[in-house]
C-alpha positions in Angstrom: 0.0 0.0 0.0 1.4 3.5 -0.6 0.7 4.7 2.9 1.5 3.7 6.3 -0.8 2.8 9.3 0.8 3.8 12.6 0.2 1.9 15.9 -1.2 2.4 19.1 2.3 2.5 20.2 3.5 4.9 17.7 0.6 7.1 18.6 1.2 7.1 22.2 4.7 8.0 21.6 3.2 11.2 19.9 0.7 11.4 23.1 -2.3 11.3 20.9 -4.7 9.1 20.4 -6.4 7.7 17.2 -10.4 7.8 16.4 -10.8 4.3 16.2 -8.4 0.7 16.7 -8.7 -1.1 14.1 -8.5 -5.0 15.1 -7.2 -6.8 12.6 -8.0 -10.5 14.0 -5.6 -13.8 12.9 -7.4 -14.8 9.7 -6.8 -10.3 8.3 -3.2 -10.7 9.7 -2.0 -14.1 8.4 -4.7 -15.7 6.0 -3.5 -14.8 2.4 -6.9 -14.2 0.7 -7.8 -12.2 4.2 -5.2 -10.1 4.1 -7.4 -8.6 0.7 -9.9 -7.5 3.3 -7.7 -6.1 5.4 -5.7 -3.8 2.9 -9.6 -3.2 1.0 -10.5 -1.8 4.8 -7.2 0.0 5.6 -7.9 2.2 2.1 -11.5 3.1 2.6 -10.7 4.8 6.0 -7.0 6.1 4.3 -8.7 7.8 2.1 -11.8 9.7 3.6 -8.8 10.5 6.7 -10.5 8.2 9.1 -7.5 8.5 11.7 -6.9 4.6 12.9 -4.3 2.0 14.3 -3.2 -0.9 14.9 -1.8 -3.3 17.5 0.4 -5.0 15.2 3.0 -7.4 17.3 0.8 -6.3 20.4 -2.5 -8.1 19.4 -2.7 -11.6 20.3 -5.6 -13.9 19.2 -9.0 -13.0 21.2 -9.3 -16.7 21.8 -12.4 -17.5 20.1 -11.5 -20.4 18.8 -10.3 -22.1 22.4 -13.5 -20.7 23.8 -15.7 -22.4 21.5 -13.3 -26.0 21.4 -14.1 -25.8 25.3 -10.8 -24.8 26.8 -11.7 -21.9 29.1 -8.9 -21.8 30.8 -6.8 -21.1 27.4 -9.6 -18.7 26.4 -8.9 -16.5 29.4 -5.5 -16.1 29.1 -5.3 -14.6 25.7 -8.6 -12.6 26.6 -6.5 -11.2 30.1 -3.3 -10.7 28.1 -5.3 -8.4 25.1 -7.6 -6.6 27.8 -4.1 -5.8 29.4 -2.6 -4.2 26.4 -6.1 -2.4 25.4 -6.6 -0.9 28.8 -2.9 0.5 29.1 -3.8 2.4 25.3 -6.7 3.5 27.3 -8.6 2.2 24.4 -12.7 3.2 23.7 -13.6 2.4 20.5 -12.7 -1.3 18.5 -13.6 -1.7 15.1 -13.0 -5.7 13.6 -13.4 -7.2 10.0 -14.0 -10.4 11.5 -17.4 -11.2 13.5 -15.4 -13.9 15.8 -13.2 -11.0 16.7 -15.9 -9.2 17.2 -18.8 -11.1 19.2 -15.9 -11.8 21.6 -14.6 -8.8 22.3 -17.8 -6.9 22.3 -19.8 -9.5 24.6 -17.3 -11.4 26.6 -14.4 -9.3 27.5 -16.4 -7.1 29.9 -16.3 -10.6 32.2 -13.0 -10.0 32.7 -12.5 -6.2 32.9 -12.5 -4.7 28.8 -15.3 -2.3 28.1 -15.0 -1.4 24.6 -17.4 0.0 22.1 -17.0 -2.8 19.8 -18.3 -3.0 16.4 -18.1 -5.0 12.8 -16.3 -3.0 9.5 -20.0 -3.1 8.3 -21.4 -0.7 10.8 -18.4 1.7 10.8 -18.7 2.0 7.0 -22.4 2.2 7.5 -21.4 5.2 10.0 -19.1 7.2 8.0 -21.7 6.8 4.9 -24.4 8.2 7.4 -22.6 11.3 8.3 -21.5 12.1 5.3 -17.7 11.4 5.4 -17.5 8.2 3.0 -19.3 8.8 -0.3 -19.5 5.1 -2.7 -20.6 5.6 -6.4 -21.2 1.7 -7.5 -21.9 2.3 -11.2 -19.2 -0.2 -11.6 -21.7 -3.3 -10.4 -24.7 -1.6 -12.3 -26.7 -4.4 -13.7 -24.6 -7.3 -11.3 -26.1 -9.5 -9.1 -25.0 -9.5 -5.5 -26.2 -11.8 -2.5 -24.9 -12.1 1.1 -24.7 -14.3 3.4 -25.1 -13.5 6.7 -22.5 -14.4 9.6 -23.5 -16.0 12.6 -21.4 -14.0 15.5 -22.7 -10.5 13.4 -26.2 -11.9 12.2 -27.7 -14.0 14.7 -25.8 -13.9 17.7 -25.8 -9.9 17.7 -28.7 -9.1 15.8 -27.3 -7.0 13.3 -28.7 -7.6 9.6 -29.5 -4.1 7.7 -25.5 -2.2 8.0 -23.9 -4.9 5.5 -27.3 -5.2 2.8 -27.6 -0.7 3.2 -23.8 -0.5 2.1 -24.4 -3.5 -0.6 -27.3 -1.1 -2.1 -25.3 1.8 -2.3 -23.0 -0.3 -5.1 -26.1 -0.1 -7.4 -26.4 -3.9 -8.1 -29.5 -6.3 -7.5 -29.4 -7.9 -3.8 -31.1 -10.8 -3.9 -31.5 -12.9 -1.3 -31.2 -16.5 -0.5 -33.9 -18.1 0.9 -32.5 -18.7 4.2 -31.3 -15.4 5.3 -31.3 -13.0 7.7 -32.9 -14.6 11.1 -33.0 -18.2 9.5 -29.8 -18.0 7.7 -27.6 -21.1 7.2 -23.9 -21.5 8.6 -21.2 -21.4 6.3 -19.7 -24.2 8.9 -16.5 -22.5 10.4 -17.8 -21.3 13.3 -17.1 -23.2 16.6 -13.7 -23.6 16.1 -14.9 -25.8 13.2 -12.7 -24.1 10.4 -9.5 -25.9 12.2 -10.7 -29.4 11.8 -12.0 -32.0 9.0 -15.9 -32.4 8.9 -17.5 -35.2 10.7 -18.8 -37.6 8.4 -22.4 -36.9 6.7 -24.4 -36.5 3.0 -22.8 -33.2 2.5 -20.3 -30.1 4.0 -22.3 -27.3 4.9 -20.2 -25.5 3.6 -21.4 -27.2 0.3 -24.9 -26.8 1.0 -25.2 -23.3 1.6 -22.8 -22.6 -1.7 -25.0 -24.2 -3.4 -28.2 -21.9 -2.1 -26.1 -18.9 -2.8 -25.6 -19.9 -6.2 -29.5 -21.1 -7.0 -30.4 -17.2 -7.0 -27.8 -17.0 -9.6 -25.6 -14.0 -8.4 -22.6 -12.8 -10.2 -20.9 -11.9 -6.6 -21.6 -13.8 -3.3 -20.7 -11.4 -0.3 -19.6 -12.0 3.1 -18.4 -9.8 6.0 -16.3 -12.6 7.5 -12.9 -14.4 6.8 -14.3 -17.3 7.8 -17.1 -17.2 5.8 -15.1 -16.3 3.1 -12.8 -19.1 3.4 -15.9 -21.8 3.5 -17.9 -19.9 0.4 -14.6 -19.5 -1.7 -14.3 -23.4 -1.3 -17.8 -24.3 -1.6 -17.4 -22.5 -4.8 -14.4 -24.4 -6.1 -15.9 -27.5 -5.0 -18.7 -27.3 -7.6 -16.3 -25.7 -9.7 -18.1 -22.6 -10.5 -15.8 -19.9 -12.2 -18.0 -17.2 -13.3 -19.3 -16.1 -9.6 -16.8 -14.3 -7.2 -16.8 -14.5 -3.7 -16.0 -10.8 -2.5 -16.0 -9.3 1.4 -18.3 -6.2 1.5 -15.5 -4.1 2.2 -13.9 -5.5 -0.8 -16.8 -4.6 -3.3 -16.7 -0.8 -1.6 -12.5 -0.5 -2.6 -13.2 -1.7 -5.8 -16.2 0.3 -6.6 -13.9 3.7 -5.5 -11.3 1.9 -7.7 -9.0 1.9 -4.7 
């Protein structure tokens, strides 16, 4: 990218403080096809002058995934070790491309002392379109299909359904939706800590099935908000090897309509 993002550290150092920490989660700092998301995010706020930072070494995993596998005890110590280095920034305001990230942080870190308005790329992009300060012209989809699936830790588990499908509007596309969406919507089959381990045997991945609804409404883009989700509907996709539809995060679609 041709510009830098400073860190909390390098922020203190200057004794300021930056409008919003941006956590970038395991799968946005690591995961190849995540790292997209992350660098599509970094340039939407780059370029409307949203100041933001990042941990970087400092920001350890929130510990989702050994919550969910059942080890507490694990859980707690990466949760302890995080809330540590957030409450010495004096930290207030968290905002996460991944829904993991961010149904952990938001609902489960005040347990153990981190109070945090906590809240998903979706809704902060939904913000800064709401007051004015990010501006998307989406002629470049006009006359594309789009559908989303909905994560479980930002759909379901915390109730939020309209920021993602507002900002997918604004690209001038068609959404269409699947038939189980929203409130009934189907898991991609990550969650749970299920993305680090082979499926138990069945008929079919879930992973499959839900490509395959995605794909019955004939989209030319399938959209996500999670790199989890992401990873699941990119391979369900390959799996019925299907080469004309492209698996895009929302944030994604938004850099490329500003041709960022």
């Amino acid at each position: 990218m041709d510009f830098t993002i400073k860190t909390m550290a390098e922020y203190a150092a200057e004794g300021k403080s930056p409008e919003v920490l941006f956590w970038v989660g395991c799968a946005g700092s690591f995961d190849d096809r995540a790292k997209k998301i992350t660098r599509a995010f970094c340039k939407l706020l780059n370029k409307i002058n949203v100041e933001f930072a990042v941990l970087g070494p400092e920001e350890g995993c929130t510990g989702d995934p050994a919550k969910r596998a059942g080890n507490e005890f694990v859980f707690q110590m990466m949760a302890l070790t995080n809330i540590e280095v957030l409450n010495a920034y004096d930290v207030k305001k968290i905002v996460t491309a991944c829904p993991h990230c961010f149904n952990t942080i938001k609902n489960e870190y005040p347990g153990l002392g981190g109070n945090y308005e906590v809240i998903h790329h979706t809704q902060f992009l939904r913000q800064l379109m709401d007051e004015g300060r990010l501006k998307i012209e989406g002629g470049t989809f006009k006359g594309k299909k789009i559908t989303f699936h909905d994560p479980c830790y930002l759909g379901r588990a915390n109730g939020e359904y309209e920021a993602p499908r507002m900002l997918l509007e604004k690209l001038d596309a068609e959404l269409v939706e699947m038939k189980r969406c929203k409130t009934n919507g189907l898991c991609c089959g990550a969650g749970g800590a299920q993305m680090f381990k082979e499926p138990e045997k069945g008929f079919k991945d879930i992973n499959v099935e839900r490509t395959e609804e995605a794909l019955s409404v004939q989209p030319n883009v399938i959209a996500t908000g999670c790199p989890f989700c992401m990873t699941m509907m990119t391979d369900g996709v390959k799996h019925l090897d299907n080469t004309s539809v492209q698996v895009k995060d929302i944030a994604e679609l938004l850099a490329e309509a500003e041709d960022l």
